[in-house]
Every structure is written in C-alpha cells, then in structure tokens.
C-alpha positions in Angstrom: 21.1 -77.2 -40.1 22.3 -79.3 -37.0 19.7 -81.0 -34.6 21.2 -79.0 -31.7 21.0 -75.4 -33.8 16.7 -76.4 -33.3 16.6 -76.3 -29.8 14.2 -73.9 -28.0 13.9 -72.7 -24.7 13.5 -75.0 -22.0 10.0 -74.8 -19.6 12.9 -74.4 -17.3 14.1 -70.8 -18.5 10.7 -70.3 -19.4 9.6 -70.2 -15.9 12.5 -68.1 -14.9 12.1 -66.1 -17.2 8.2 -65.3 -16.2 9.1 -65.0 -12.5 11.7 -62.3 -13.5 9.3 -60.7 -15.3 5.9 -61.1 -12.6 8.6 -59.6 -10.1 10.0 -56.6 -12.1 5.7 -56.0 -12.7 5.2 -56.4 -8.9 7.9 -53.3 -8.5 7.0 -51.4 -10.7 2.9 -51.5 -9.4 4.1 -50.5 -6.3 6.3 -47.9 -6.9 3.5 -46.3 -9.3 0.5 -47.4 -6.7 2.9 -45.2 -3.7 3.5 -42.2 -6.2 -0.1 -42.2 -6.8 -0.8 -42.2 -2.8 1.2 -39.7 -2.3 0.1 -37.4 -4.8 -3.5 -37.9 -3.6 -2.1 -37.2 -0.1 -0.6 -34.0 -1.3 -3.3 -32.9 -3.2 -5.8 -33.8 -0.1 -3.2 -31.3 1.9 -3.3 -28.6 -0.7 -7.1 -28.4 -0.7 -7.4 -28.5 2.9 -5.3 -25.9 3.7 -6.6 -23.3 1.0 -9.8 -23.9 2.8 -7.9 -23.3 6.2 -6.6 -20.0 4.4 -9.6 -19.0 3.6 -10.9 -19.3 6.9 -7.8 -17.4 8.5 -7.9 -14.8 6.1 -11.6 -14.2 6.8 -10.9 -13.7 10.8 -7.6 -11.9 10.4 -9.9 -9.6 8.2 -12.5 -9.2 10.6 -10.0 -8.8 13.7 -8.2 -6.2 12.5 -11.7 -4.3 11.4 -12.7 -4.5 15.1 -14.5 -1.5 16.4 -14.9 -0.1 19.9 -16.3 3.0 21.5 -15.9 4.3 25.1 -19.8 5.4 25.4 -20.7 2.0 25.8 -17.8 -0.6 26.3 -19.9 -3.5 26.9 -21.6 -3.6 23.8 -18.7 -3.6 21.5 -16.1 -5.9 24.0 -14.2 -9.4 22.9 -15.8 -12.3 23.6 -13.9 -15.9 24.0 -15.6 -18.6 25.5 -12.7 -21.9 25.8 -14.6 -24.9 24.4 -12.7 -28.3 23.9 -13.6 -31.4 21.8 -11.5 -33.9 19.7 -9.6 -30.2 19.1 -10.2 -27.0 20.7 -13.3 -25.9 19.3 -13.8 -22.1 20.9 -16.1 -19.6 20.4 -15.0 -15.7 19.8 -17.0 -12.8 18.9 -16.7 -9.1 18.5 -18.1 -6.0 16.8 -16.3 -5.5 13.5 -16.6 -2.8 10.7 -15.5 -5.4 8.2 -17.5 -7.8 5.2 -15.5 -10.9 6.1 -17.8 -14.1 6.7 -20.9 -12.2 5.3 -23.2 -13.7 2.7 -23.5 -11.2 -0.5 -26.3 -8.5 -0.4 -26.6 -8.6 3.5 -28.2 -5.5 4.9 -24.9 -5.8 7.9 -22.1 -5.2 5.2 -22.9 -1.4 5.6 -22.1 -1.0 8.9 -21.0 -2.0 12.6 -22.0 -5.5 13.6 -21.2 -8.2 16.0 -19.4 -11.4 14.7 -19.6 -14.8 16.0 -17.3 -18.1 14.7 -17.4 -20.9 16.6 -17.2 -24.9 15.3 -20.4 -26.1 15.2 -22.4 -29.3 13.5 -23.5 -28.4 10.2 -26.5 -30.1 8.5 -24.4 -33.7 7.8 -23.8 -33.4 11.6 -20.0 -32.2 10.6 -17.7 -30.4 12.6 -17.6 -26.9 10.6 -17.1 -23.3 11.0 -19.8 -21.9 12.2 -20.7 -18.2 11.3 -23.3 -15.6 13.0 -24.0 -12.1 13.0 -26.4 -9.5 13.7 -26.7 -5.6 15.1 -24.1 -4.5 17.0 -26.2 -3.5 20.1 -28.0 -6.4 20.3 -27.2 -8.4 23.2 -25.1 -11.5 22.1 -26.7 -13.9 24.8 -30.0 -12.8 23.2 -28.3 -14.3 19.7 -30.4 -17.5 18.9 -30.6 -17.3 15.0 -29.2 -20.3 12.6 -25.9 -19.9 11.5 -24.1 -20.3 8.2 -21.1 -22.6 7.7 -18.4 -21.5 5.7 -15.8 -24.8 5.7 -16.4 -28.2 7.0 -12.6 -29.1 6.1 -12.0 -26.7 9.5 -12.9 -28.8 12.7 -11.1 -26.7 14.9 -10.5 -23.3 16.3 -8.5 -22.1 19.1 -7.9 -18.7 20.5 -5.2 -17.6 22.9 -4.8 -14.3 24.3 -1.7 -12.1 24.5 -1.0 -10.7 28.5 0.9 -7.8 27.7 2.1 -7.2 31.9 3.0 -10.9 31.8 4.0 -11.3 28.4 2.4 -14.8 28.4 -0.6 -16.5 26.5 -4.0 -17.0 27.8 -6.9 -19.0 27.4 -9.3 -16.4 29.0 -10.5 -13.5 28.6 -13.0 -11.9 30.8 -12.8 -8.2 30.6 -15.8 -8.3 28.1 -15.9 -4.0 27.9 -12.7 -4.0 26.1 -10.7 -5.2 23.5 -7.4 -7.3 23.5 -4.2 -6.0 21.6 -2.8 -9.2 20.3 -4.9 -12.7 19.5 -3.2 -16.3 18.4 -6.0 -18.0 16.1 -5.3 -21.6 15.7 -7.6 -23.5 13.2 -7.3 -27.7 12.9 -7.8 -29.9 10.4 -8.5 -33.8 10.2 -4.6 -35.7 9.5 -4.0 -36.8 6.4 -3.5 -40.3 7.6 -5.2 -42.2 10.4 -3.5 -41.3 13.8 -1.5 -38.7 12.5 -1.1 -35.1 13.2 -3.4 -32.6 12.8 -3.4 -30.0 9.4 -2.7 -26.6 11.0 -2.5 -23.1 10.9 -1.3 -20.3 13.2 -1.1 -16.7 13.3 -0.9 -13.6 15.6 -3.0 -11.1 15.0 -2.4 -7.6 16.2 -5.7 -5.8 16.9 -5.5 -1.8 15.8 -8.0 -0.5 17.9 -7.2 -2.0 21.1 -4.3 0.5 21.7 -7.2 3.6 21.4 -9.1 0.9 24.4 -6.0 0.8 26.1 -5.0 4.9 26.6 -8.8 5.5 27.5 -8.4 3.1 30.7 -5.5 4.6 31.3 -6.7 8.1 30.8 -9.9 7.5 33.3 -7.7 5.9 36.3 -8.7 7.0 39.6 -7.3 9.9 41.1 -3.9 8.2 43.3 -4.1 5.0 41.0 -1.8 3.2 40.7 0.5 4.5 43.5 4.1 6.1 41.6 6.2 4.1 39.6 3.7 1.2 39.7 2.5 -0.5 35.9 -1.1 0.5 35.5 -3.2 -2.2 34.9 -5.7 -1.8 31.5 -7.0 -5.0 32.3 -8.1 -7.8 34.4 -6.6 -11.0 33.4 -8.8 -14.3 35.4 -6.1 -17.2 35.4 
C-alpha cells in the first residue's frame, strides 16, 4: 500500500464537513420547533372555541326557550344593558323555560325563571361568563346574589338587536315589556398571538315567542291607530 492510499481527511473538510452538518441541524430544529408552534396554536384554537360553543349553545338554548305572557309584560320582558371593555362585555337577561346555564339539582330547572349572562371577574379576577338566576317575578334590579361562571376562555359578549321596520341592527333595547324577534350574540375570545385578532363566534338567533308578543301589541292598538295604510309600530326602538 502507497503512502498517498493512507491519507485521511483534512481538518480542512473536516470543518466543512461539521458546518454542513450544524446547518442542516439548525433547519431541521426550526422547521420541527415552527410545526410544534403551530400545532400548540391550533390546539389552543380548538379548545377555545369548544368552550365558545358551549357557551353559544347554552344562550341559543335559553333564547329560544324564552317565555312571555301578556298579564304582566314587565316581568317577563328582554333586558340588554350595552357595556364596553377591552371587548363588548354586555349584559342580557330574560325569563326562559329552559335548563341552560343551570347547576344540576337546582330547584329553577322546573319552571319559569329569569336569566342573566353578563362578563364578569371571576375569583382569579378573570374576565368570564358570568351566570345568574332566580324567580321569574322577582324584580331583576332587586338581583344581588353571587353568580356562577361557566367559561373564563369567553371574555366577551355582545348583543345586537334586529329592527324589523328598519331592517337594521341595534345596540339598544328599551321596550323592557316585550320581547325581540331576532338577536345577534357575539362572544370574544383572547387572539392566539399577541396583537392579533380576536377568537370569535356569531350567530342569529330567531326568538319563537316574540311573534305571539308581537300580534298581541298589534291586536290591543288604539281605536284609529295607526291612521290607514300606515306600518303599525310593535315597538319603540331609542337610537
């Protein structure tokens, strides 16, 4: 065997050989450490919004269980209150027929009670949905108990109105003796990333008994109201 068939490697090739091989690491780390991120971020997603489902399923529930009766409007009316925050963070209530929101075993479940969700801070001084309820003829300004929180993944909740004569959204609602036909229920939750876009989720909810509301106004108008060919109005809208 020849001299030159002993030769090795060089530190030369060596070292190029090593800085091929740090770099193709370095590539490699980051493409797994970004796959990772994004699978986190997607997983962080998929937990928040079956929280946020759970939430909207629990009000679309309750909506569409509303209750009203003519012999005493003003107990069993919608309630929206407009409250802001880092999102909108309203308050609605109603009277409901419905178990949504309610713990197991309570002595409500068996009958008509008033509602309230609102966001609220929980005990960790959270934003979180904030749950209340108690007899239906109870006054709610005379409401004052603890509340129960349900998610802390939901930091917001918005409610719009639907003005049927104007066939526009509202944010207000102040004819508290009835009920309204069609609500948009926004609920927000943090971005998955700082500065980004809130999680959210939207849906229209048509309210069954608010077309029995509706033909009783319209079956107790005034004698001459409103004058021939003119829309009757089944509601006061305050803009």
């Amino acid at each position: 065997m020849s001299h030159a068939d002993q030769r090795g490697f060089t530190l030369l090739e060596v070292l190029c050989a090593v800085a091929i091989l740090a770099t193709a690491m370095s590539v490699i780390l980051g493409t797994f450490t970004v796959c990772v991120r994004a699978w986190t971020r997607g997983e962080e997603a998929l937990d928040d919004l079956h929280h946020g489902d759970y939430v909207m399923e629990q009000l679309v529930s309750a909506l569409r269980s509303a209750a009203w009766f003519g012999t005493s409007p003003g107990k069993y009316g919608f309630h929206l209150e407009d409250r802001g925050g880092d999102y909108p963070q309203d308050m609605i209530s109603w009277v409901t027929s419905g178990t949504a929101f309610l713990p197991q075993g309570s002595e409500l479940a068996h009958g008509l009670h008033r509602l309230t969700v609102s966001i609220e801070d929980n005990e960790d001084g959270d934003d979180a949905v904030a749950i209340r309820s108690f007899p239906h003829l109870a006054e709610l300004k005379d409401d004052e108990s603890e509340p129960w929180f349900v998610s802390s993944v939901v930091k917001g909740l918005n409610c719009r109105i639907y003005n049927v004569e104007d066939e526009d959204w509202e944010d207000d609602w102040e004819d508290t003796n009835a009920i309204p036909q069609i609500v948009e229920i926004t609920l927000y939750m943090d971005p998955l990333e700082r500065y980004g876009d809130p999680i959210t989720i939207k849906r229209m909810v048509q309210i069954p008994v608010a077309g029995a509301v509706e033909k009783r106004v319209l079956t107790t108008q005034p004698a001459g109201q409103p004058p021939d060919g003119a829309m009757p109005r089944t509601r006061k809208i305050v803009r």
